[in-house]
C-alpha beads as a LAMMPS data file, in Angstrom:
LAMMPS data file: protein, C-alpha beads

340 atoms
339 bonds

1 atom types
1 bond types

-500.0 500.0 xlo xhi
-500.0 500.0 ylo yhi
-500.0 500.0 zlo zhi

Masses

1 110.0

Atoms # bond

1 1 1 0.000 0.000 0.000
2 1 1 1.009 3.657 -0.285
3 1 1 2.894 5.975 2.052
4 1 1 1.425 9.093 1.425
5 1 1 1.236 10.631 4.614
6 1 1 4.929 10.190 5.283
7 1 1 5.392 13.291 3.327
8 1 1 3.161 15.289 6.658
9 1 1 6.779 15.023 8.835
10 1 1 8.006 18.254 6.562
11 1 1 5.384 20.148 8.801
12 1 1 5.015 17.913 11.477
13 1 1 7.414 19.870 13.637
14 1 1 5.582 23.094 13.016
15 1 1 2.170 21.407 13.684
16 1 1 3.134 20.305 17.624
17 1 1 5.343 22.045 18.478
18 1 1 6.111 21.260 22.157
19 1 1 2.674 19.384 22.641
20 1 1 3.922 15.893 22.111
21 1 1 1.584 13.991 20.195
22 1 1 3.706 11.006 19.629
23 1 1 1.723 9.418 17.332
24 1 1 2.867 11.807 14.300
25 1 1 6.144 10.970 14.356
26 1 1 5.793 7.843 13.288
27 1 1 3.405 8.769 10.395
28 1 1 6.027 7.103 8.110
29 1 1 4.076 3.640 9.342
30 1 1 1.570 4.751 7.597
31 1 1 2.290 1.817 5.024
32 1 1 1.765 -1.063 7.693
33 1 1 -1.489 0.282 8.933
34 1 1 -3.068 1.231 5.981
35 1 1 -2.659 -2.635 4.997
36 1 1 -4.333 -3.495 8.136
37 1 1 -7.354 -1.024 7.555
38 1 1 -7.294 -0.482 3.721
39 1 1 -8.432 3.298 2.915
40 1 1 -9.274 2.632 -0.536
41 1 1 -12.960 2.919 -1.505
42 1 1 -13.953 -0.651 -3.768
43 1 1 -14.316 1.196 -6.600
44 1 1 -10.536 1.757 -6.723
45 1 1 -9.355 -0.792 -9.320
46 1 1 -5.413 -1.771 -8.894
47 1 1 -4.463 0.125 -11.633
48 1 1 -6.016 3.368 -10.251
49 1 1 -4.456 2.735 -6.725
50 1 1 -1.374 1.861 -8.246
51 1 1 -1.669 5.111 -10.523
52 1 1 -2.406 7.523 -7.683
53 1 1 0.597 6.259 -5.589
54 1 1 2.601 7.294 -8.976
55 1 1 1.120 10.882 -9.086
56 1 1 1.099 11.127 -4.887
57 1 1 5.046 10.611 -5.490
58 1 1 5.229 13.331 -8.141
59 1 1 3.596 15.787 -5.832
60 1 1 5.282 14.738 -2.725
61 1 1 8.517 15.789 -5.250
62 1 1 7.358 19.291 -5.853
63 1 1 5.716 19.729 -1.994
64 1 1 9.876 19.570 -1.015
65 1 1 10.999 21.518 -3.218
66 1 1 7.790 24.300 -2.368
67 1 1 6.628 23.745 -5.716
68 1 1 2.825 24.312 -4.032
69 1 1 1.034 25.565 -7.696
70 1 1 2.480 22.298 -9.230
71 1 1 2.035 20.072 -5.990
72 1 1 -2.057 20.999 -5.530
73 1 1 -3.085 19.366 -8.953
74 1 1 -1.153 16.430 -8.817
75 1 1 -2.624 15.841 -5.297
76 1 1 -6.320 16.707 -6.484
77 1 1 -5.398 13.638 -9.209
78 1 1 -4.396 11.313 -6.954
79 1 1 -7.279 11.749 -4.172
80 1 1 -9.479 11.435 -7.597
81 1 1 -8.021 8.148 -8.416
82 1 1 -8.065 6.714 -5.012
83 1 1 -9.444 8.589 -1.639
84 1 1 -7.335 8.566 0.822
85 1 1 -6.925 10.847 4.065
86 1 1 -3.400 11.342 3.912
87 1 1 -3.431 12.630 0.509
88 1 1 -6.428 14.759 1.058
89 1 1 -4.005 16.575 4.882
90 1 1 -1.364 17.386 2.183
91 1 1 -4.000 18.755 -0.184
92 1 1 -5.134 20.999 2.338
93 1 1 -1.658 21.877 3.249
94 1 1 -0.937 22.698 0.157
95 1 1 -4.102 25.170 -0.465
96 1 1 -3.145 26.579 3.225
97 1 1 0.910 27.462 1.342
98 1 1 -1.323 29.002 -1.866
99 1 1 -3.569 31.097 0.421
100 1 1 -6.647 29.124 -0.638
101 1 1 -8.101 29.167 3.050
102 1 1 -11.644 28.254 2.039
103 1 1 -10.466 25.077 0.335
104 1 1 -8.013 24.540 2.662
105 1 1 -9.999 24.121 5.380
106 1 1 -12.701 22.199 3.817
107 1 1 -10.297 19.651 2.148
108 1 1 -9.050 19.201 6.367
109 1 1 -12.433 18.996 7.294
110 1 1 -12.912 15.883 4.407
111 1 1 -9.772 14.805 5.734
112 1 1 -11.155 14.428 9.061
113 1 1 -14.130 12.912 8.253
114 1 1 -12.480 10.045 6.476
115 1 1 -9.532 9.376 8.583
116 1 1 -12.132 8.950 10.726
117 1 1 -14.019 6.271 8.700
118 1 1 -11.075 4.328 8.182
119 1 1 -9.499 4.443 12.326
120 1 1 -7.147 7.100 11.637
121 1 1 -7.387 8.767 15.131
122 1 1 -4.092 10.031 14.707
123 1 1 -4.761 12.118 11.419
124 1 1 -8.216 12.787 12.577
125 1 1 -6.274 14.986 15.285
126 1 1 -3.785 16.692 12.609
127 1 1 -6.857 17.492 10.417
128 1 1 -9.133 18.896 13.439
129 1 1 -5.687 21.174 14.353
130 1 1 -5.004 22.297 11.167
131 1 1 -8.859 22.871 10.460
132 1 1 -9.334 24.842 13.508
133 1 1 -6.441 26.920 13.348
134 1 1 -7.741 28.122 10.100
135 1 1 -11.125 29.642 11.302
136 1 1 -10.467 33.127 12.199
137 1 1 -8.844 33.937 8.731
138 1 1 -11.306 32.638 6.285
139 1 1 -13.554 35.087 4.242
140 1 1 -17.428 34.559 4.278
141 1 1 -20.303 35.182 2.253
142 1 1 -23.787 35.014 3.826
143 1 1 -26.326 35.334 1.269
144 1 1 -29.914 36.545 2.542
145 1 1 -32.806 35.160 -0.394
146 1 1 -35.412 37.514 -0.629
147 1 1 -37.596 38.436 2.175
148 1 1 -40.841 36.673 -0.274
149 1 1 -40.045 33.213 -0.382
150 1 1 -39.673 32.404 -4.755
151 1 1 -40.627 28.720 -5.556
152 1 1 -38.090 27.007 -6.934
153 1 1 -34.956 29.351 -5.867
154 1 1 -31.668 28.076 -6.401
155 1 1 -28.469 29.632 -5.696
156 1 1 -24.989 29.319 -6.862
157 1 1 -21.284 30.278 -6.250
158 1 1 -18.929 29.884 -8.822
159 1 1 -21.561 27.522 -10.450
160 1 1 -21.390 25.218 -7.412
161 1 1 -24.867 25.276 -6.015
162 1 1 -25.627 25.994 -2.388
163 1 1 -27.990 24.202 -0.425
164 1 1 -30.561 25.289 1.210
165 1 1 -29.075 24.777 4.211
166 1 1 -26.889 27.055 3.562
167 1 1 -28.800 30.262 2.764
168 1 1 -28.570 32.938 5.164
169 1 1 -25.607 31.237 6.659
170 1 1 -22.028 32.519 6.541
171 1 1 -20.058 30.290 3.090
172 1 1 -16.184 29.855 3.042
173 1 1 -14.481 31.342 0.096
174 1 1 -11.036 31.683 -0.614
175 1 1 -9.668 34.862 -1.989
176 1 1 -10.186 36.667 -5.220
177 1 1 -13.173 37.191 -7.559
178 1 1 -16.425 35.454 -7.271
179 1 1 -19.446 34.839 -9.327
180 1 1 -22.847 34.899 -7.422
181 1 1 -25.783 33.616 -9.450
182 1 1 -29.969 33.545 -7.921
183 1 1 -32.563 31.171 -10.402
184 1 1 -35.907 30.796 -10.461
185 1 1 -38.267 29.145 -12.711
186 1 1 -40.535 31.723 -14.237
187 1 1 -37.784 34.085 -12.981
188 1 1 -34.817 36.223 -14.625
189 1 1 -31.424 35.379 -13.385
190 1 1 -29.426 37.512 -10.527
191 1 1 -26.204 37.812 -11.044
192 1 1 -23.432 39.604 -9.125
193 1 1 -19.068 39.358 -9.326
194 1 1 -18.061 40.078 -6.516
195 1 1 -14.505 40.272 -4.311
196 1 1 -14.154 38.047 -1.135
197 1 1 -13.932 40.200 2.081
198 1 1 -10.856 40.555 3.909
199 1 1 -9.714 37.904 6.791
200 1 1 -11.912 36.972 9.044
201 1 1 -14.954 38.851 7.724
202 1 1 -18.179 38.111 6.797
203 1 1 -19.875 40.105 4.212
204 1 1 -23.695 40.053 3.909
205 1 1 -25.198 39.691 -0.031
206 1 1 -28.683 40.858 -0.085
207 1 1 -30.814 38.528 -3.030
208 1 1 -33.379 41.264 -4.725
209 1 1 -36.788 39.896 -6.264
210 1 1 -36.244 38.214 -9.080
211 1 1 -37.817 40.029 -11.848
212 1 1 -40.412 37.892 -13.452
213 1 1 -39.039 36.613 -17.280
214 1 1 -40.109 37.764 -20.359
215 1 1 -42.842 35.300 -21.903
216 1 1 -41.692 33.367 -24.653
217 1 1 -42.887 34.753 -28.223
218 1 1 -44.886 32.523 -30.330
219 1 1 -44.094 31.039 -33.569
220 1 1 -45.663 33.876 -35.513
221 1 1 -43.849 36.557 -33.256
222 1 1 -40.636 34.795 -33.741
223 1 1 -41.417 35.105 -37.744
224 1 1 -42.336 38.557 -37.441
225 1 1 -38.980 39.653 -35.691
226 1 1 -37.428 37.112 -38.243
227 1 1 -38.451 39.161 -41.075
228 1 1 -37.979 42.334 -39.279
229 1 1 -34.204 41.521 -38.308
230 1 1 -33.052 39.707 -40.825
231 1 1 -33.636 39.614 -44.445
232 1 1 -36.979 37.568 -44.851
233 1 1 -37.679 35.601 -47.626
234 1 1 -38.707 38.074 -49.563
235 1 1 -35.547 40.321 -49.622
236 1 1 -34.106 36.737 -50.025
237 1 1 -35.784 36.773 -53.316
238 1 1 -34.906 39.728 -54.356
239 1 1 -31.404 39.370 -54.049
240 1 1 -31.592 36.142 -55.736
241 1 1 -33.172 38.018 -58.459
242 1 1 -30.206 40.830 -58.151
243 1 1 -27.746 37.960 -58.757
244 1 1 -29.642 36.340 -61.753
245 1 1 -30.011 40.011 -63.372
246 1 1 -26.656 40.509 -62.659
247 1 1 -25.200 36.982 -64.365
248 1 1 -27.688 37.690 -67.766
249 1 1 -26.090 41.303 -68.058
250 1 1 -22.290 39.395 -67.397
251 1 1 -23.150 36.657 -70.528
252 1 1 -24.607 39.042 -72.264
253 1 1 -22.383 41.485 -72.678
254 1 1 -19.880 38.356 -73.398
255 1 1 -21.895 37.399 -76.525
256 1 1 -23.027 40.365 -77.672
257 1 1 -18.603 41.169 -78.276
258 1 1 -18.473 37.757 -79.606
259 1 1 -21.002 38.231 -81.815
260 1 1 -19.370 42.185 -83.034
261 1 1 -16.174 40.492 -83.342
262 1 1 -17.371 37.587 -85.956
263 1 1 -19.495 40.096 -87.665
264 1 1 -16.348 41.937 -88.333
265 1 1 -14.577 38.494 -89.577
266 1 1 -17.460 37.989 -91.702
267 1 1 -16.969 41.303 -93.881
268 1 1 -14.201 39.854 -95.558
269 1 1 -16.851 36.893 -97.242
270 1 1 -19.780 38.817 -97.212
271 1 1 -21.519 41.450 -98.736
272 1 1 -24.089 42.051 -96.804
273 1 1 -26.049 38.994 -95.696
274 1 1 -24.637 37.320 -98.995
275 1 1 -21.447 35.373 -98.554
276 1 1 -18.962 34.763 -101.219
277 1 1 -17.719 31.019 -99.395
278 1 1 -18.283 28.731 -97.069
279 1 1 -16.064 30.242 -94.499
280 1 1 -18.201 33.247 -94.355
281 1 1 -21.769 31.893 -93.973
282 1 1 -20.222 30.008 -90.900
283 1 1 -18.821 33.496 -89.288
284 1 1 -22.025 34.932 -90.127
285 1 1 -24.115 31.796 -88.698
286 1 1 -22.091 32.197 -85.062
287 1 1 -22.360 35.912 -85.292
288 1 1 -25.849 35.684 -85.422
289 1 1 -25.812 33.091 -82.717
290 1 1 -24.120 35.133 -80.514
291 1 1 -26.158 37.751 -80.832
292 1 1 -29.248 36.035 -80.137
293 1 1 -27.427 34.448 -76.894
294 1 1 -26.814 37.969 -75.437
295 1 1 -29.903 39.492 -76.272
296 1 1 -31.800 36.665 -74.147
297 1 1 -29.250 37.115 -71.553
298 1 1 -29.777 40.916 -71.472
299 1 1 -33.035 39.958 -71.272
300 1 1 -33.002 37.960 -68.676
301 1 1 -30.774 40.261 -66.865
302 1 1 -33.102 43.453 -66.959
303 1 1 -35.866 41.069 -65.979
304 1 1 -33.656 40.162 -62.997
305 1 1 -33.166 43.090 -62.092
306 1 1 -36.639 44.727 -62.284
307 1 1 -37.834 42.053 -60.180
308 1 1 -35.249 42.432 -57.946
309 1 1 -36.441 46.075 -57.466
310 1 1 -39.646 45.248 -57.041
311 1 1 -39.264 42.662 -53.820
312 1 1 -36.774 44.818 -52.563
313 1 1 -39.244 47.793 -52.850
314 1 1 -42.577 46.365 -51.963
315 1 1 -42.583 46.527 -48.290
316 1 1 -42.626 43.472 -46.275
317 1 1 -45.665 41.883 -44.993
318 1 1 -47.704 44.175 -45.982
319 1 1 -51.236 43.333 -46.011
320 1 1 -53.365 46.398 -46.787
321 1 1 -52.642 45.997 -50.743
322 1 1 -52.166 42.187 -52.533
323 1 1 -48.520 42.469 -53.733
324 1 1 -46.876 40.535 -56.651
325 1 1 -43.816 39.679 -58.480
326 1 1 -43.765 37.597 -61.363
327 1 1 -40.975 36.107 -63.855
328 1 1 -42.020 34.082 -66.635
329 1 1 -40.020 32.857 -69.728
330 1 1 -41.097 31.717 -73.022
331 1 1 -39.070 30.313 -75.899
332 1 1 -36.976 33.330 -77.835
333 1 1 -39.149 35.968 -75.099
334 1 1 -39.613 37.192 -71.592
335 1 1 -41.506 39.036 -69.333
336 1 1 -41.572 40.831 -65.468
337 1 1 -45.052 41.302 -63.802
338 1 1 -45.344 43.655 -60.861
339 1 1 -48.861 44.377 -59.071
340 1 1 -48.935 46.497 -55.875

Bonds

1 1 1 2
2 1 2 3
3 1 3 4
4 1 4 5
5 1 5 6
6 1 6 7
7 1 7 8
8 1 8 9
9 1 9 10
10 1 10 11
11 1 11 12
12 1 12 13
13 1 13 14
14 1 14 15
15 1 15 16
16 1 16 17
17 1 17 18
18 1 18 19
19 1 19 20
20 1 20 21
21 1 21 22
22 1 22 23
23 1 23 24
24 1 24 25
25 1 25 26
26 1 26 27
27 1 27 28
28 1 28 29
29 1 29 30
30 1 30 31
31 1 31 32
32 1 32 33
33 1 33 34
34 1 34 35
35 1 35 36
36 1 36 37
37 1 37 38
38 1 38 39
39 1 39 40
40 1 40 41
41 1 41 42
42 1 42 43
43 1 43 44
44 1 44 45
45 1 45 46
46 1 46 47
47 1 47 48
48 1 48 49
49 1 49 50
50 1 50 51
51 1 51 52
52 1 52 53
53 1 53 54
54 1 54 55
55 1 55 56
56 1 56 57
57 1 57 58
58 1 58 59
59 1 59 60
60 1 60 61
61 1 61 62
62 1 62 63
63 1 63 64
64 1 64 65
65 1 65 66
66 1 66 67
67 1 67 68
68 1 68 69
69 1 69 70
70 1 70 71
71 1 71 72
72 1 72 73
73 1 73 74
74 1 74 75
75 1 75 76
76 1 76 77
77 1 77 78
78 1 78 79
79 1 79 80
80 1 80 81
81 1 81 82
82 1 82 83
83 1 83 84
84 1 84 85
85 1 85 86
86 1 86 87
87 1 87 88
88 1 88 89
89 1 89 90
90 1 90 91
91 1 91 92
92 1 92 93
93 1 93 94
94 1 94 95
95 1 95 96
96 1 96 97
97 1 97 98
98 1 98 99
99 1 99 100
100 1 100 101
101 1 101 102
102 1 102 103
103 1 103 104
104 1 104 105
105 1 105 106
106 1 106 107
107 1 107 108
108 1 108 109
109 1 109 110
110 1 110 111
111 1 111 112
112 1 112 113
113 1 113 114
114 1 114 115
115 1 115 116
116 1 116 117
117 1 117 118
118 1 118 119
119 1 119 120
120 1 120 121
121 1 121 122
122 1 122 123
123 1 123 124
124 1 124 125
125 1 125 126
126 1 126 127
127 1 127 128
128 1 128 129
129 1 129 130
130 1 130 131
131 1 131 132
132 1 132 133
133 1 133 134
134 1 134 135
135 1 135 136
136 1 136 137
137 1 137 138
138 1 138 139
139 1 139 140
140 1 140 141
141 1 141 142
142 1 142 143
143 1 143 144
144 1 144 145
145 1 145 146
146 1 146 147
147 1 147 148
148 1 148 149
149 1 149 150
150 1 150 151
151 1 151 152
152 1 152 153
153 1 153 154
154 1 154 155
155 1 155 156
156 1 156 157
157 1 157 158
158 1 158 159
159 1 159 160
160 1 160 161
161 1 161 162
162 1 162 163
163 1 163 164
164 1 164 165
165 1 165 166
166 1 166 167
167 1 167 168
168 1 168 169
169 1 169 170
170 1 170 171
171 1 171 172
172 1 172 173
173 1 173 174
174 1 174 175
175 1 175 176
176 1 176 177
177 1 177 178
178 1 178 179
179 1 179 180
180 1 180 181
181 1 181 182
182 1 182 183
183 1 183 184
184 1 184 185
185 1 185 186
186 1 186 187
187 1 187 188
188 1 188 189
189 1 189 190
190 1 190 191
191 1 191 192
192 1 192 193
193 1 193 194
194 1 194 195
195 1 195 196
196 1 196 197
197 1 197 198
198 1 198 199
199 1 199 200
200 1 200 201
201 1 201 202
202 1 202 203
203 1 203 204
204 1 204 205
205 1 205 206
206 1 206 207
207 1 207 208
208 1 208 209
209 1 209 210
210 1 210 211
211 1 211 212
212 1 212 213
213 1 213 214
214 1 214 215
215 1 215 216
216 1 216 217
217 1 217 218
218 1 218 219
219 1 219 220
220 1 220 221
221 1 221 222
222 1 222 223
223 1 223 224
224 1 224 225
225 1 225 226
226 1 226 227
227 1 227 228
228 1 228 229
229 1 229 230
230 1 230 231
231 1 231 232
232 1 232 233
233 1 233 234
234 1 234 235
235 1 235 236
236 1 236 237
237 1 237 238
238 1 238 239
239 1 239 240
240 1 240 241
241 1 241 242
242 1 242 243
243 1 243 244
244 1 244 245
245 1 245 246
246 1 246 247
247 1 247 248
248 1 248 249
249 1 249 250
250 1 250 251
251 1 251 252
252 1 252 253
253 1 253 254
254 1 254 255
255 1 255 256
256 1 256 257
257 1 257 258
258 1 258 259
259 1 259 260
260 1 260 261
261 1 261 262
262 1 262 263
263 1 263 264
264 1 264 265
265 1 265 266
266 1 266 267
267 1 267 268
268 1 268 269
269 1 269 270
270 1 270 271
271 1 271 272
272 1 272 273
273 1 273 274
274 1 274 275
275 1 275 276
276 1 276 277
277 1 277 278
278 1 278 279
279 1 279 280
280 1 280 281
281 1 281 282
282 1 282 283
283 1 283 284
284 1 284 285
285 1 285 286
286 1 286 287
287 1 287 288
288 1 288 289
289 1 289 290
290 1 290 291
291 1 291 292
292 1 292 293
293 1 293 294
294 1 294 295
295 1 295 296
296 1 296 297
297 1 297 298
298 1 298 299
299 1 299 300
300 1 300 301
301 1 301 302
302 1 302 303
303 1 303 304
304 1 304 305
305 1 305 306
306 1 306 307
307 1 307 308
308 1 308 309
309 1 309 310
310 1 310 311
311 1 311 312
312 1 312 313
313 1 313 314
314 1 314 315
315 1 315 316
316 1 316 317
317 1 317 318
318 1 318 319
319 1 319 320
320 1 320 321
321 1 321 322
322 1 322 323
323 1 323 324
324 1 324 325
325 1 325 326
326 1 326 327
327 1 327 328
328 1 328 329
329 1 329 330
330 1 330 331
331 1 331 332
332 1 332 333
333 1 333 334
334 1 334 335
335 1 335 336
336 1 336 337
337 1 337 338
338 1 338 339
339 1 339 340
């Protein structure tokens, strides 16, 4: 089994003092005891026990060498692997170094409570000491709900929620900033950052009445703000349109050169619409071709874009007038229709 608590001796000394509890200096027998009352839950596989004593090692490492911001995880890992109360009185020492008192004296406090489980009377007494002796400097927040009891009230610090039992009742927090959240079904949300008191103080945090939450909007609200706050599908059509009007003036333009530029080939076999060869009634043929490519497509284009123009325009959802845009297409024609 593991040693971990061997690693308590560094502050051992500190700890007593002259008091003379003997039983601490032989904390490095931890290992023989332990097998006599294992400490390890049953849900500790070997390989997790046999992983934790790994990572306890690695912490006990940086612990000697006061390497407490790289100890603290490593311990946190190992107590998560496989509980154990030794681990858990050099966690707490370890937040105690780091100046997190809140979490150093609850991780003593769990620290008691299991040594106690497992008959560790002799770390039950370091934790109780080194829990008690941290008292006077921890920081407190007593939050007060509101003087009309809310159904459904829950409260939260730093996203942990706080019982019940602990409203209106002083809550250990360790230095620094802190996020306060009140919920309530029905309710909107209190929130409040906020900076842990000084040592030793407790600092009162009034909960107002929660504001009752907006009602949800209903489908046809949520399409009306749709349309109002975005683009709607009719401005969706309309710039569809834009980009169709927009392509038929592009290919047109294309063709209609192509079609100027075998025209102008075609005066050297033509006369006219008469053609001395072969070679010319084929320039003339794709001239004409071309030409009847980009005026569809400049067709197409200005029809785009009218009708564009006209969704854009007409205003949307109105109802006091019926409203319509309408592209048709027919072979060698086509048309825009606009009512409003």
């Amino acid at each position: 089994m593991r040693t971990r608590a061997r690693s308590l001796c560094r502050f051992a000394g500190l700890l007593l003092g002259t008091v003379g509890l003997f039983e601490l200096a032989s904390l490095d027998e931890a290992k023989a005891q332990d097998t006599a009352t294992p400490k390890a839950p049953k849900s500790s596989t070997p390989s997790a026990v046999a992983e934790a004593e790994r990572i306890f090692e690695r912490a006990v490492k940086r612990l000697d060498a006061g390497d407490f911001p790289g100890a603290c995880p490593l311990l946190e890992q190992s107590e998560q692997l496989d509980p154990s109360s030794g681990t858990l009185l050099n966690l707490g020492d370890c937040y105690e170094h780091l100046g997190r008192t809140a979490s150093a004296w609850a991780t003593f406090g769990e620290a008691a409570r299991l040594a106690s489980a497992t008959g560790r009377a002799d770390r039950v007494q370091v934790a109780e000491l080194r829990r008690d002796r941290l008292v006077d400097k921890l920081r407190r927040l007593r939050p007060l709900p509101p003087s009309q009891p809310v159904v459904g009230l829950s409260l939260y610090l730093d996203d942990r929620p706080l019982p019940s039992s602990a409203w209106s009742t002083p809550v250990a927090m360790d230095p620094g900033r802190h996020a306060f959240r009140a919920t309530a079904p029905g309710r909107a949300d209190f929130v409040q950052v906020l900076v842990a008191p000084a040592p030793g103080v407790t600092e009162d945090l009034p909960i107002p009445e929660l504001a009752l939450a907006a009602p949800a909007p209903s489908d046809a609200e949520r399409a009306a703000r749709a349309d109002q706050s975005g683009l709607g599908p009719q401005r969706t059509a309309a710039i569809a349109s834009a980009g169709v009007g927009a392509v038929g003036l592009i290919v047109g333009s294309i063709f209609g050169v192509r079609s100027m530029v075998k025209h102008h080939e075609s005066d050297a076999h033509c006369n006219g619409d008469i053609c001395a060869d072969r070679a010319g009634v084929e320039l003339m043929d794709s001239a004409r071709a071309a030409g009847n490519v980009s005026t569809v497509a400049f067709v197409v284009g200005g029809v785009g874009l009218g009708a564009a123009a006209v969704l854009w325009l007409v205003p949307v959802g109105s109802t006091a007038t019926t409203r319509t845009a309408e592209i048709g297409f027919g072979p060698g024609t086509a048309r825009l229709r606009a009512t409003w």
